[in-house]
VOTOR-147848 format. One record per residue: x, y, z of N, C-alpha, C, O in turn. Coordinates in steps of 0.2 Angstrom, whole numbers. Layout:
# residues N
> X; Y; Z; X; Y; Z; X; Y; Z; X; Y; Z;
...
# end
This chain:
# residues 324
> 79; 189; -129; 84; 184; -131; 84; 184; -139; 78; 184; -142;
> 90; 185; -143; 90; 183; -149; 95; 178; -150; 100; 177; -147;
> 91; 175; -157; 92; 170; -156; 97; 168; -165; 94; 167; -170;
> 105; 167; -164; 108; 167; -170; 109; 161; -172; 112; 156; -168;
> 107; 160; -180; 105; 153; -180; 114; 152; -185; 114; 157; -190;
> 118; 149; -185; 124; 149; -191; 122; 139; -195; 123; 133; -193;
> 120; 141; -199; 120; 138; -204; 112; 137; -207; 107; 133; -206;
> 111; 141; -211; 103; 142; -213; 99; 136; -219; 94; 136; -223;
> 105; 131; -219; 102; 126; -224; 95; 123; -222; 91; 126; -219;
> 95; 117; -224; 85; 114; -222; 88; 115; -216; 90; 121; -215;
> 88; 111; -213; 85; 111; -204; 84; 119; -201; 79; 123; -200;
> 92; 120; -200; 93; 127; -199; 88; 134; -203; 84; 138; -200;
> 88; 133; -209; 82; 136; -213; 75; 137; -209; 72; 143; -207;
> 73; 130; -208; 65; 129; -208; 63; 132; -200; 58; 135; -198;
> 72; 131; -195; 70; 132; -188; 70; 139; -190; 64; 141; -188;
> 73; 144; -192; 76; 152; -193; 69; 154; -195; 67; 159; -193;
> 67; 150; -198; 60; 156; -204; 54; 154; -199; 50; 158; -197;
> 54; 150; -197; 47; 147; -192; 49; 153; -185; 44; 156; -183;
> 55; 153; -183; 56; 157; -176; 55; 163; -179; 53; 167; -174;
> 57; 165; -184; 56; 172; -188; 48; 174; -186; 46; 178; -181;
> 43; 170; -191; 36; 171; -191; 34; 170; -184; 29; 172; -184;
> 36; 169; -179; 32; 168; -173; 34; 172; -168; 34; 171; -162;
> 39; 179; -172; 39; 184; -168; 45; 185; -166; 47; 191; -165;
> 50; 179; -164; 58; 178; -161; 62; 182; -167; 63; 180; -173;
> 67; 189; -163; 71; 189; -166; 78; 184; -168; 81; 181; -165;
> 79; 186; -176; 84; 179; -177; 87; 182; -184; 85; 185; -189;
> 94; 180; -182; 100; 181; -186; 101; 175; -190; 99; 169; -188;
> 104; 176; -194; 106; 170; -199; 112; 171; -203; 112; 175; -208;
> 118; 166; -201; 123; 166; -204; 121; 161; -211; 117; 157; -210;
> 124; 161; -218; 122; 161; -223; 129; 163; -226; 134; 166; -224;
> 128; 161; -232; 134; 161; -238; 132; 160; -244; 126; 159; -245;
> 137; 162; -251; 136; 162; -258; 128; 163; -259; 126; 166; -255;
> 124; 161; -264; 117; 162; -268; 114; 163; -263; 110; 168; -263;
> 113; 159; -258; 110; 157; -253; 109; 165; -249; 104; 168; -249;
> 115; 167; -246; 115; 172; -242; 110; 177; -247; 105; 178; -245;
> 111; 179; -254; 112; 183; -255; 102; 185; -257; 99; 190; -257;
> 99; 179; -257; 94; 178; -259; 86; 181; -254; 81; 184; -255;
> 92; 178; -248; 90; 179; -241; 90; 187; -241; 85; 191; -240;
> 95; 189; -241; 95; 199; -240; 91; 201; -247; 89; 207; -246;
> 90; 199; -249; 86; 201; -257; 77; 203; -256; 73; 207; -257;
> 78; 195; -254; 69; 195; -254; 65; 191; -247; 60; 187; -247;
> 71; 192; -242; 68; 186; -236; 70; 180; -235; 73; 178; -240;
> 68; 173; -229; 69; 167; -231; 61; 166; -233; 56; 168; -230;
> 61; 161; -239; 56; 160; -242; 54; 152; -239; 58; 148; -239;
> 48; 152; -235; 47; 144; -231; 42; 141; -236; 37; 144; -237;
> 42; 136; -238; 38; 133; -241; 34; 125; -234; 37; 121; -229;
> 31; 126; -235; 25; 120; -230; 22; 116; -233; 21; 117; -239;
> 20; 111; -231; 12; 107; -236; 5; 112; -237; 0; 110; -239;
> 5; 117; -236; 0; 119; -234; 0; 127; -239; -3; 129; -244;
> 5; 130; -237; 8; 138; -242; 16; 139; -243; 20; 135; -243;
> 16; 146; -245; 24; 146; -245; 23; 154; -243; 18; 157; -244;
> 29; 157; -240; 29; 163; -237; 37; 165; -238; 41; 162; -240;
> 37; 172; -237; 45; 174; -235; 45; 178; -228; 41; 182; -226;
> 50; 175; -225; 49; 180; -219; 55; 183; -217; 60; 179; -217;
> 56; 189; -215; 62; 194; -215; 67; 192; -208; 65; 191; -202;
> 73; 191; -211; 78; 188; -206; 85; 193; -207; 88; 195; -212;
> 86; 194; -201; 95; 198; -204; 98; 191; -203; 97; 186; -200;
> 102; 194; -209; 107; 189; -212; 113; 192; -215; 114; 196; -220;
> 118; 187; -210; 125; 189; -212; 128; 183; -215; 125; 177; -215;
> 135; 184; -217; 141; 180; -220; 145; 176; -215; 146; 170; -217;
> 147; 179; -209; 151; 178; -203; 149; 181; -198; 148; 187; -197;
> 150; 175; -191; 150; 178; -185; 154; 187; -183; 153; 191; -180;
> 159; 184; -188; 162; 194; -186; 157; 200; -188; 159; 205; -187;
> 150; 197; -191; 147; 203; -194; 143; 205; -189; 139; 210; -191;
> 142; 202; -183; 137; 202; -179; 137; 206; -172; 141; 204; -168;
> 133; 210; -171; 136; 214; -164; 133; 209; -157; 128; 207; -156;
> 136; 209; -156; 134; 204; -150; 132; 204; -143; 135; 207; -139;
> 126; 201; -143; 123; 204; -137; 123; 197; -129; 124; 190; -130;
> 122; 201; -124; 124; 196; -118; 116; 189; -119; 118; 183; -117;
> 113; 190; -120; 108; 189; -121; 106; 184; -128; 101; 180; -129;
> 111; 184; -133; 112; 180; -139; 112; 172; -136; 115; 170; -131;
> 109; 168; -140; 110; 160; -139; 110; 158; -147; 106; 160; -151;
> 116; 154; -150; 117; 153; -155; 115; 146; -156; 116; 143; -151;
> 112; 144; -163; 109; 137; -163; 113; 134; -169; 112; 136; -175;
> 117; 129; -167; 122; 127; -172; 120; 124; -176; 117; 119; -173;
> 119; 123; -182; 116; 119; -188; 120; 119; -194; 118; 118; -200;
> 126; 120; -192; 129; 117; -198; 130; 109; -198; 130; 106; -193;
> 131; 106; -206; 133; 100; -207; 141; 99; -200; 145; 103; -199;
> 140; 91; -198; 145; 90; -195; 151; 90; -198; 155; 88; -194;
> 155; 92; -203; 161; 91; -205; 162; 99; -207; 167; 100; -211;
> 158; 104; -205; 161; 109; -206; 160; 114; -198; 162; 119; -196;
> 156; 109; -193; 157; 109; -185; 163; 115; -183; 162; 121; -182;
> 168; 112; -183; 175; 113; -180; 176; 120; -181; 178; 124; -177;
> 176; 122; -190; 180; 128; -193; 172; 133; -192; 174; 139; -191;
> 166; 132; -191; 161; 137; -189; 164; 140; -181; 166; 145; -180;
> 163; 135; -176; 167; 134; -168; 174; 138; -166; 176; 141; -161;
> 175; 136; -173; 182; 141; -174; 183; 147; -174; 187; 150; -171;
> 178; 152; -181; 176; 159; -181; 170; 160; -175; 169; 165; -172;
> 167; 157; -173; 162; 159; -167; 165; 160; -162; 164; 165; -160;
> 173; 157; -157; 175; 157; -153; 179; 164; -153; 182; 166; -148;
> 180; 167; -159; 183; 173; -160; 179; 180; -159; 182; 185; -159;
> 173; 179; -157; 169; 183; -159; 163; 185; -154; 162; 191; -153;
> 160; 179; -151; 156; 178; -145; 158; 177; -140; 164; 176; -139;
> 153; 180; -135; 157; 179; -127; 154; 171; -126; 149; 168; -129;
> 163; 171; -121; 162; 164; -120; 156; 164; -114; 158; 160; -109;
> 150; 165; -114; 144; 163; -108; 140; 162; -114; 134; 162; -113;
> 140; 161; -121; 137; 161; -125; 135; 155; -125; 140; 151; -126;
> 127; 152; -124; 126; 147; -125; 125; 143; -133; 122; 145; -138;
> 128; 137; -131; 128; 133; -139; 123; 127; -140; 122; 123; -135;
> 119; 127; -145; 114; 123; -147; 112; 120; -151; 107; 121; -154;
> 115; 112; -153; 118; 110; -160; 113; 106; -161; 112; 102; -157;
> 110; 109; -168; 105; 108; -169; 105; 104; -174; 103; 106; -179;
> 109; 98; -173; 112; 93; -178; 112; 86; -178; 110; 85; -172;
> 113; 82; -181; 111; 75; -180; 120; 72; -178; 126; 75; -180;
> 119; 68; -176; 127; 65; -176; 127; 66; -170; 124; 70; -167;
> 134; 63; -167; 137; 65; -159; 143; 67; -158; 146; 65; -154;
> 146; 72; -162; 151; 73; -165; 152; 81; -163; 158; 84; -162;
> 147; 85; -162; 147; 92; -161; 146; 94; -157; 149; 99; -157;
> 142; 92; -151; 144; 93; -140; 149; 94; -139; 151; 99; -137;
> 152; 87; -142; 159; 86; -138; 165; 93; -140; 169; 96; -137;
> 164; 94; -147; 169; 97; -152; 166; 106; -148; 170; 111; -146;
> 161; 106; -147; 156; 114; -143; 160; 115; -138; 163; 121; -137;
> 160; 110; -133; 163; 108; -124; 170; 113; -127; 169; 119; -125;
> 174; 112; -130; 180; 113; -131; 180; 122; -129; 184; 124; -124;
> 177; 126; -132; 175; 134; -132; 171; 134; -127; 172; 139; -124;
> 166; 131; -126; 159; 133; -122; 156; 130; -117; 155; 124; -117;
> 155; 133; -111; 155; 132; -106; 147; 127; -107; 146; 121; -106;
> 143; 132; -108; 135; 131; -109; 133; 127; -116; 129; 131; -119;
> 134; 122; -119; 131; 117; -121; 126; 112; -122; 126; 107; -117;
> 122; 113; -128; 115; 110; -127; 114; 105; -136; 115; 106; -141;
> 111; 99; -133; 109; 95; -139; 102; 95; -141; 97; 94; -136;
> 100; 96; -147; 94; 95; -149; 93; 89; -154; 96; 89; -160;
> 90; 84; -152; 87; 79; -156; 81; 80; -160; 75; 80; -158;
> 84; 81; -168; 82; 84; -173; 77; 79; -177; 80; 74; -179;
> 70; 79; -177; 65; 76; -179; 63; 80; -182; 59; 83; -179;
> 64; 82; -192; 64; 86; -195; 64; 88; -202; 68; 91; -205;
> 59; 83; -205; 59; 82; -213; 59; 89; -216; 55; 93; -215;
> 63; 91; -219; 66; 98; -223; 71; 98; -228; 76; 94; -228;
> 70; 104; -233; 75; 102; -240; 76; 109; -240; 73; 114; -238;
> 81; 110; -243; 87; 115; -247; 88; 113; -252; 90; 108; -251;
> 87; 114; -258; 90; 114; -264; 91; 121; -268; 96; 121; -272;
> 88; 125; -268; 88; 132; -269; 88; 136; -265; 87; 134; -259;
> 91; 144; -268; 95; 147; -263; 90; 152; -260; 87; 156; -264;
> 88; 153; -255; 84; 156; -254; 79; 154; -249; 77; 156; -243;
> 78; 148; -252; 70; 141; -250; 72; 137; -247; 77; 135; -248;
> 68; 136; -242; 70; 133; -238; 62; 127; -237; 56; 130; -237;
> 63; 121; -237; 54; 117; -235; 53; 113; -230; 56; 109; -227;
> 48; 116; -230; 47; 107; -221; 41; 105; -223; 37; 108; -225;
> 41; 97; -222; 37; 92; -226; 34; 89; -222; 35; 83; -222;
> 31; 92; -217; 26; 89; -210; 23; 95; -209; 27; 99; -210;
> 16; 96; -206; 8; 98; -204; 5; 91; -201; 4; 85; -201;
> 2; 100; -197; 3; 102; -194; 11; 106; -188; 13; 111; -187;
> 13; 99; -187; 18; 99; -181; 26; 100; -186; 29; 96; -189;
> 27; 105; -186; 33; 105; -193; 39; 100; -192; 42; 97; -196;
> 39; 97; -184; 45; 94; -184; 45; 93; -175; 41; 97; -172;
> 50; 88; -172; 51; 88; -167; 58; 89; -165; 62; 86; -169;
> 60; 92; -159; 65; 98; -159; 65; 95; -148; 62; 99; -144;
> 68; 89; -146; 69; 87; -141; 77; 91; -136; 83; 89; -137;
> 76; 96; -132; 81; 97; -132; 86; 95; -122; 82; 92; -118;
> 91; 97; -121; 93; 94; -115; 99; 98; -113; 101; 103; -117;
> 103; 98; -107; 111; 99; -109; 115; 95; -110; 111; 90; -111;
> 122; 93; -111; 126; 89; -115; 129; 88; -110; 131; 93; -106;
> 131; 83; -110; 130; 76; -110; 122; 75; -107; 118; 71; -110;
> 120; 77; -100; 116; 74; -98; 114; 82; -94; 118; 87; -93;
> 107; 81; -93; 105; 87; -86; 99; 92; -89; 99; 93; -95;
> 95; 95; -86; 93; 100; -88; 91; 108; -86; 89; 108; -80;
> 90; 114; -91; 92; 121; -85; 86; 127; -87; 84; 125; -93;
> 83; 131; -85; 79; 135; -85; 80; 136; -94; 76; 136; -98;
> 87; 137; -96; 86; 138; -103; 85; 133; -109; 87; 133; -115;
> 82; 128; -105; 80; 123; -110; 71; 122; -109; 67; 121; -113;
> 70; 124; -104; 64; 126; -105; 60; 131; -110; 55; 131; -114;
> 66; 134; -109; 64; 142; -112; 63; 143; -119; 61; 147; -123;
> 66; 137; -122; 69; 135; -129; 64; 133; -132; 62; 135; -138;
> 61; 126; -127; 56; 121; -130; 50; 127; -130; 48; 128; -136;
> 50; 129; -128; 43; 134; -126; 44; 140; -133; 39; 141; -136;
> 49; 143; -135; 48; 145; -141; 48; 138; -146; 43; 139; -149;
> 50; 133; -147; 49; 128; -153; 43; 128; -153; 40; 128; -159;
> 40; 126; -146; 34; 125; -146; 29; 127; -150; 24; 125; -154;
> 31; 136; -147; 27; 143; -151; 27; 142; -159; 23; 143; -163;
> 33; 140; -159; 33; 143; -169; 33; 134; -171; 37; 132; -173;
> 30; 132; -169; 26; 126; -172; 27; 119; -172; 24; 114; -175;
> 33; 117; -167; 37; 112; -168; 34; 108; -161; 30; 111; -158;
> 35; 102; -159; 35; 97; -155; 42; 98; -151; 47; 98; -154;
> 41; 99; -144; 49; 99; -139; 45; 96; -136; 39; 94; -136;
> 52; 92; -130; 52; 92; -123; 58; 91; -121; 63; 88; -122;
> 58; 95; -116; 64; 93; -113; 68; 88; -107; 66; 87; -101;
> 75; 86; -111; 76; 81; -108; 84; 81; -105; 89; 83; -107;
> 82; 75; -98; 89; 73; -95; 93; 71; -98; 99; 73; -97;
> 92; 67; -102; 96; 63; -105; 98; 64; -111; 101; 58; -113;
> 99; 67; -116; 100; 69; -122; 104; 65; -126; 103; 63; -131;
> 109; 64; -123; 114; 59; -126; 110; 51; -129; 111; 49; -135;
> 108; 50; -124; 103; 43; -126; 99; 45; -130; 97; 39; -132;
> 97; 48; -132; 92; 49; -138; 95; 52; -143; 93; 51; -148;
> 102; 57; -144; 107; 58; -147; 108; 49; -153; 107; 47; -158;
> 111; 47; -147; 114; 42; -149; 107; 37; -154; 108; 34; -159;
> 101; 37; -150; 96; 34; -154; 95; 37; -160; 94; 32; -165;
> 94; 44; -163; 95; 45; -167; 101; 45; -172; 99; 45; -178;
> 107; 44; -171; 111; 42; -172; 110; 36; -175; 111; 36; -181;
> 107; 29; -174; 107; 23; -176; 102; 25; -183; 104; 24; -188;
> 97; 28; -182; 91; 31; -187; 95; 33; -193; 94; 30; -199;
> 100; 38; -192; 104; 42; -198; 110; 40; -200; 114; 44; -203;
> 111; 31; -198; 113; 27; -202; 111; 25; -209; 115; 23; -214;
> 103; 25; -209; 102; 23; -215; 101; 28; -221; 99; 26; -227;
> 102; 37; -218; 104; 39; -224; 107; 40; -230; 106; 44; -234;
> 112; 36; -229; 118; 34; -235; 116; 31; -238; 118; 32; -244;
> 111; 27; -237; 108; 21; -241; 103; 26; -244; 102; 27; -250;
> 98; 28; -240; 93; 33; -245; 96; 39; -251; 93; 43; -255;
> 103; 37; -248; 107; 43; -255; 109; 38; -262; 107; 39; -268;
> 113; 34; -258; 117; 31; -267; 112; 26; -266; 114; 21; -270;
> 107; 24; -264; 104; 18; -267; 97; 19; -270; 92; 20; -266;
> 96; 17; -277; 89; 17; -279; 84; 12; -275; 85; 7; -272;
> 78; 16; -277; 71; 11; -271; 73; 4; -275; 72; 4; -281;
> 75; -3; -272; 73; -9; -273; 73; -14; -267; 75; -12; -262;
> 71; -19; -269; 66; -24; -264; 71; -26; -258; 70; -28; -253;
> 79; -23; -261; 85; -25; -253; 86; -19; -249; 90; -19; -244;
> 82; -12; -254; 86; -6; -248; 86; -7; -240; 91; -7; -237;
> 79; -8; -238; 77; -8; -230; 83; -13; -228; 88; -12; -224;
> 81; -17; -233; 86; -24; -228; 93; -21; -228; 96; -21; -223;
> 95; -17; -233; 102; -14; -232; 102; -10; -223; 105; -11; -218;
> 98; -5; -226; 96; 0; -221; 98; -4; -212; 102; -2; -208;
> 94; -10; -212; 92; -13; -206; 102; -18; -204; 104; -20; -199;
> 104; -18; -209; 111; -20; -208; 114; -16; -203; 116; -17; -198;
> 113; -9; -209; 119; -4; -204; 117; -3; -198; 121; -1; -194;
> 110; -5; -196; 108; -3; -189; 109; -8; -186; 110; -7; -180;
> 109; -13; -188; 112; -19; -181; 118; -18; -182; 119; -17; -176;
> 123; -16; -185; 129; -18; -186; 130; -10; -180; 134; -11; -175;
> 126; -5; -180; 127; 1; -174; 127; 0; -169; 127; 5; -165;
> 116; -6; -166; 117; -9; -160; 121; -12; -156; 121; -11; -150;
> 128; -17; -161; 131; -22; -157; 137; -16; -155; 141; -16; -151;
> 136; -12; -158; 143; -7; -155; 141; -3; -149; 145; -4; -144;
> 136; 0; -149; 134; 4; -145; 134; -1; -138; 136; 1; -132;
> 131; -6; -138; 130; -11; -132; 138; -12; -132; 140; -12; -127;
> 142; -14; -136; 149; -14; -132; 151; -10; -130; 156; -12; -126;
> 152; -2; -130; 155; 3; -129; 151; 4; -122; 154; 8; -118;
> 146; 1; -121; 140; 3; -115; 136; 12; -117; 135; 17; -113;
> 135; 11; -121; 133; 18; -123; 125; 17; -125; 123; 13; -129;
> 122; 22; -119; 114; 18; -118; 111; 24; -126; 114; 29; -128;
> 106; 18; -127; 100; 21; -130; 94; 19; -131; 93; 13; -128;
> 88; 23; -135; 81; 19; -132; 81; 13; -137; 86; 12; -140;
> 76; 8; -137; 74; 5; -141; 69; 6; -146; 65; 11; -145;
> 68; 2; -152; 66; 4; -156; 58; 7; -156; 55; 11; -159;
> 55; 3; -150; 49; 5; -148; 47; 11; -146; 43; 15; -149;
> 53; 13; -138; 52; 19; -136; 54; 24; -141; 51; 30; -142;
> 57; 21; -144; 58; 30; -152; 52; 30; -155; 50; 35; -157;
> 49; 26; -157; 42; 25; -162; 36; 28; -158; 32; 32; -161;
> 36; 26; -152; 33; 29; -146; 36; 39; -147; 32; 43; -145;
> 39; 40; -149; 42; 50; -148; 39; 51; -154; 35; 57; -154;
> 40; 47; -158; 38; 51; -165; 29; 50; -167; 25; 53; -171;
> 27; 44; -163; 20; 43; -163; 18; 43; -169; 20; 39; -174;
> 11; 48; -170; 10; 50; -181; 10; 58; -177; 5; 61; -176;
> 16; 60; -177; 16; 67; -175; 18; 71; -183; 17; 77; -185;
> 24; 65; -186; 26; 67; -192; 23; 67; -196; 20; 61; -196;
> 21; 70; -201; 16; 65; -207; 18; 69; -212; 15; 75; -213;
> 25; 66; -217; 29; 67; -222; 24; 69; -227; 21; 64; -227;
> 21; 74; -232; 21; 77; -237; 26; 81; -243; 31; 83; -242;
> 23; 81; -249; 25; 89; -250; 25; 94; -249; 20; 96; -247;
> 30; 98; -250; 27; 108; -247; 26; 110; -254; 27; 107; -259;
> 23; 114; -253; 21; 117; -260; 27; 118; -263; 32; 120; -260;
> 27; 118; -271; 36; 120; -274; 39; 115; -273; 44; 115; -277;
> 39; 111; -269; 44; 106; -266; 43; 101; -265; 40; 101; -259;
> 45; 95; -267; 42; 87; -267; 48; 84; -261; 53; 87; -259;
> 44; 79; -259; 52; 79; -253; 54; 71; -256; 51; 66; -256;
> 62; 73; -260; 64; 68; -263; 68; 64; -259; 67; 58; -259;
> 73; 68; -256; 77; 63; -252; 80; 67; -245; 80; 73; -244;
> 83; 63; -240; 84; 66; -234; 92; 72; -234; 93; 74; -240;
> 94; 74; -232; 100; 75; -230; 107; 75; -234; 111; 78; -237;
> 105; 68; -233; 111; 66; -237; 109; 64; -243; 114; 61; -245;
> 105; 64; -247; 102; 64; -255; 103; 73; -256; 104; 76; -261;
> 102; 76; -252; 102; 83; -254; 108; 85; -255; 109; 90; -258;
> 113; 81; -251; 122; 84; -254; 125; 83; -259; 129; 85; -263;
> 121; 75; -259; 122; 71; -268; 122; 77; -273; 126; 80; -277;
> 113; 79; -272; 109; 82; -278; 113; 88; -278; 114; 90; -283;
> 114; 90; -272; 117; 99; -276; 126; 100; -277; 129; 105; -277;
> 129; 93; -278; 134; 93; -278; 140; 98; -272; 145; 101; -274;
> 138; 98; -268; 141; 100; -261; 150; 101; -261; 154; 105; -259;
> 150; 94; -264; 158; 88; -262; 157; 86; -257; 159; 80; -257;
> 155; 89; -251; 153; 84; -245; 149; 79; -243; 144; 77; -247;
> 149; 76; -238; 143; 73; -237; 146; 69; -228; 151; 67; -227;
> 139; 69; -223; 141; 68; -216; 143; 60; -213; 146; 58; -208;
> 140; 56; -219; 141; 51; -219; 147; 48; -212; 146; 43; -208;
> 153; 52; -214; 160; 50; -210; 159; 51; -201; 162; 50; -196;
> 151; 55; -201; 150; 58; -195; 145; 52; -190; 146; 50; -184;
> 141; 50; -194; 134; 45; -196; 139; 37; -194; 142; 36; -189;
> 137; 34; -200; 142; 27; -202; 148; 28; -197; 149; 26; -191;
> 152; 32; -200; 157; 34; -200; 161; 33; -190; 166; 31; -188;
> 154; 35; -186; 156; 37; -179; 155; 26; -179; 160; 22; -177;
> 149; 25; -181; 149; 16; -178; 156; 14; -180; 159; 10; -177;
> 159; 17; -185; 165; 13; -187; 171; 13; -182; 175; 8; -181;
> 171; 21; -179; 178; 23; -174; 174; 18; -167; 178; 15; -163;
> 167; 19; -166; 166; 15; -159; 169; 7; -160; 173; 5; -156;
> 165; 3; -167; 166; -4; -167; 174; -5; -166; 175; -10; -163;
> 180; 0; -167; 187; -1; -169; 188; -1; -163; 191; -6; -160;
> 188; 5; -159; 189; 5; -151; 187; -2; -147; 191; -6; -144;
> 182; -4; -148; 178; -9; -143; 178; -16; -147; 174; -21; -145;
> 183; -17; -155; 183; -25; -156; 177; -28; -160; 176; -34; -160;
> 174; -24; -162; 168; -25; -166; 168; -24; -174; 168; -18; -176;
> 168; -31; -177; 168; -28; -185; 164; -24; -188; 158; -24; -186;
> 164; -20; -192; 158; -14; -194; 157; -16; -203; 157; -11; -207;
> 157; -20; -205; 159; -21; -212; 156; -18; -217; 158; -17; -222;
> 148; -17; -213; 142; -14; -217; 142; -6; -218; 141; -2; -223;
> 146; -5; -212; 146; 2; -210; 153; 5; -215; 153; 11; -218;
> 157; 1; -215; 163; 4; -218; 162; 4; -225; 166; 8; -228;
> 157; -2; -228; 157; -1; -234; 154; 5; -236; 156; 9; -241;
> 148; 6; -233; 144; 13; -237; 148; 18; -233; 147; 24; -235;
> 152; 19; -229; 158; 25; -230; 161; 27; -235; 161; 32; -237;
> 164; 21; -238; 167; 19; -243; 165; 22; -250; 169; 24; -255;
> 157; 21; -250; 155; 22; -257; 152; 28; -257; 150; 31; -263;
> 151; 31; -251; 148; 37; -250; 156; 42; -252; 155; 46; -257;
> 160; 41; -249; 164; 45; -252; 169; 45; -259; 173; 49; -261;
> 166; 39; -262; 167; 39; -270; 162; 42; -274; 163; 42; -280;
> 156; 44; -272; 152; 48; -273; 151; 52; -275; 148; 54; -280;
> 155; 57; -270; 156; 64; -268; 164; 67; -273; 163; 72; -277;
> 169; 62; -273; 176; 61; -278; 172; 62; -284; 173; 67; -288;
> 169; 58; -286; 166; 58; -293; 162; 60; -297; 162; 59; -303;
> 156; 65; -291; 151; 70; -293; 145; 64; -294; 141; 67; -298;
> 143; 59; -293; 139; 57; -295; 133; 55; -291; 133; 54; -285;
> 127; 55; -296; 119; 58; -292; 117; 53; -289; 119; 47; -291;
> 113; 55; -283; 111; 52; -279; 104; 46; -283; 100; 47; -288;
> 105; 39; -280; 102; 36; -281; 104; 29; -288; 99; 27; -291;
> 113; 28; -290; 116; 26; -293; 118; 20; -292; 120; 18; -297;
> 117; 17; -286; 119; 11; -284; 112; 8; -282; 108; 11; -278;
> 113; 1; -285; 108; -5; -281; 111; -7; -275; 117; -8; -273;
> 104; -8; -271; 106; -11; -264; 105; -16; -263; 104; -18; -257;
> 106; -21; -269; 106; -27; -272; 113; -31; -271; 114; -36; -268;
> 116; -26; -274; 123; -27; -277; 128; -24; -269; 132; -27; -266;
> 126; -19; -269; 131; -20; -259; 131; -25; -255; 136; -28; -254;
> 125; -27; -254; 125; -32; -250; 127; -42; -253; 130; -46; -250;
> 124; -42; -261; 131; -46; -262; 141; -45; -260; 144; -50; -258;
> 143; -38; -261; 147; -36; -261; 150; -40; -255; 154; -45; -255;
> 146; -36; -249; 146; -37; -241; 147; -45; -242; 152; -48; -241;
> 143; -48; -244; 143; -55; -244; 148; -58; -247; 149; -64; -244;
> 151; -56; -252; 159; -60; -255; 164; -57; -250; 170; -59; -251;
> 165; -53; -245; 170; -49; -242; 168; -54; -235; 173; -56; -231;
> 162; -56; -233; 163; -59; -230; 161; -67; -230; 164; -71; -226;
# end
């Protein structure tokens, strides 16, 4: 089996160079500095512990790829570039090609379903940075990250075994699962409060911001009837399996979405995140106020080029508070 991973940012990165080092051949779709650094001198992994390069082919585009019956691609792009990746893959690959979205949000199953028959959700438990082109870091040791995988919507098949069992090999925490969606969707509530770890400096109201948007997610999700775990059963998955450090080279300053601020992207997933409790609360009658706002300012952010960590989370939530 090889294994082509399209989008080699952190996540995608850290899973590409770990499945590299542990023998799994792996392709890596890549772009601008980034690609080029990768064909130059390898992908460079940085850990708590060393930093290494490990040898990957790497192309530009699925058309550079000769394709084999036997390929499984692991989707890891940002969700707002989902669609147009899906787009050149569906051109290229046989359709028994299984898809493997190795992303947060619940936005890229459904969008996968579309071309692919064989789709698969991985509930991505995985401190890791991009900021330079080439490096890639993960910021947990032992266990690099946990990497829960399933079929989409629900169910599970010989090749999610087969999957966990390589994660497992190159370093990560798997298991797999029936249910995916429900832990999709739990994670989901989690990666609400990345907007807030972007535009808002550490002060004594961040959490409580944070803890807004996650209720303001709960009351949606229980009206829509869209199960997920509670906050135990998830604290219970994550255990102390994670234990956040620095990698060598690499301080781990902010999650995901502090890292699209920082490298000036223009993008940011937020509309994927927030953005999903907003389309649910609006469907099913549910105010989303907290959610709309940091939509809001996340994408004034992005318009305006300005660095993460800009805004008190003082000041949103009076906002929140005079609006309502």
């Amino acid at each position: 089996m090889r294994t082509i991973v399209l989008g080699a940012g952190a996540v995608g990165g850290v899973v590409a160079a770990r499945l590299g080092a542990s023998g799994q051949q792996v392709v890596v779709v890549a772009r601008g500095p980034h690609l080029d650094a990768i064909r130059r001198g390898g992908l460079t992994l940085a850990t708590p512990t060393d930093r290494s390069s490990v040898e990957v082919a790497a192309v530009a585009s699925p058309h550079e790829i000769d394709w084999q019956e036997d390929d499984v691609v692991f989707l890891a792009v940002k969700s707002q570039d989902t669609y147009t990746a899906l787009n050149d893959l569906v051109q290229v690959a046989p359709p028994t090609t299984p898809v493997v979205c190795l992303q947060n949000g619940v936005a890229n199953e459904p969008m996968a379903l579309r071309w692919f028959r064989d789709v698969y959700g991985v509930v991505v438990m995985l401190p890791a940075t991009h900021l330079e082109p080439g490096v890639v870091a993960q910021h947990s040791s032992p266990v690099a990250g946990l990497l829960d995988i399933g079929r989409w919507p629900s169910g599970a098949d010989r090749l999610c075994a087969r999957l966990s069992d390589l994660f497992e090999e190159a370093g990560f925490g798997s298991r797999v699962l029936d249910d995916v969606s429900r832990w999709k969707h739990t994670k989901l509530l989690v990666s609400l409060s990345n907007v807030v770890g972007a535009l808002c400096e550490k002060d004594e109201r961040r959490d409580r911001l944070m803890e807004l948007a996650r209720e303001e997610g709960r009351r949606c999700l229980e009206a829509a009837g869209i199960a997920f775990a509670p906050d135990e059963e998830d604290r219970d998955r994550r255990g102390d399996l994670l234990d956040v450090q620095a990698a060598v080279g690499q301080p781990r300053q902010g999650g995901s979405s502090w890292q699209s601020l920082a490298r000036g992207t223009g993008t940011i997933e937020t509309d994927y995140f927030n953005g999903e409790i907003v389309r649910i609360g609006r469907l099913h009658g549910v105010p989303t106020p907290v959610n709309e706002l940091l939509q809001q300012l996340a994408r004034d952010h992005v318009r305006e080029r300005r660095r993460p960590g800009s805004v008190r989370a003082s000041e949103v939530i009076e906002e929140l508070e005079r609006a309502t």
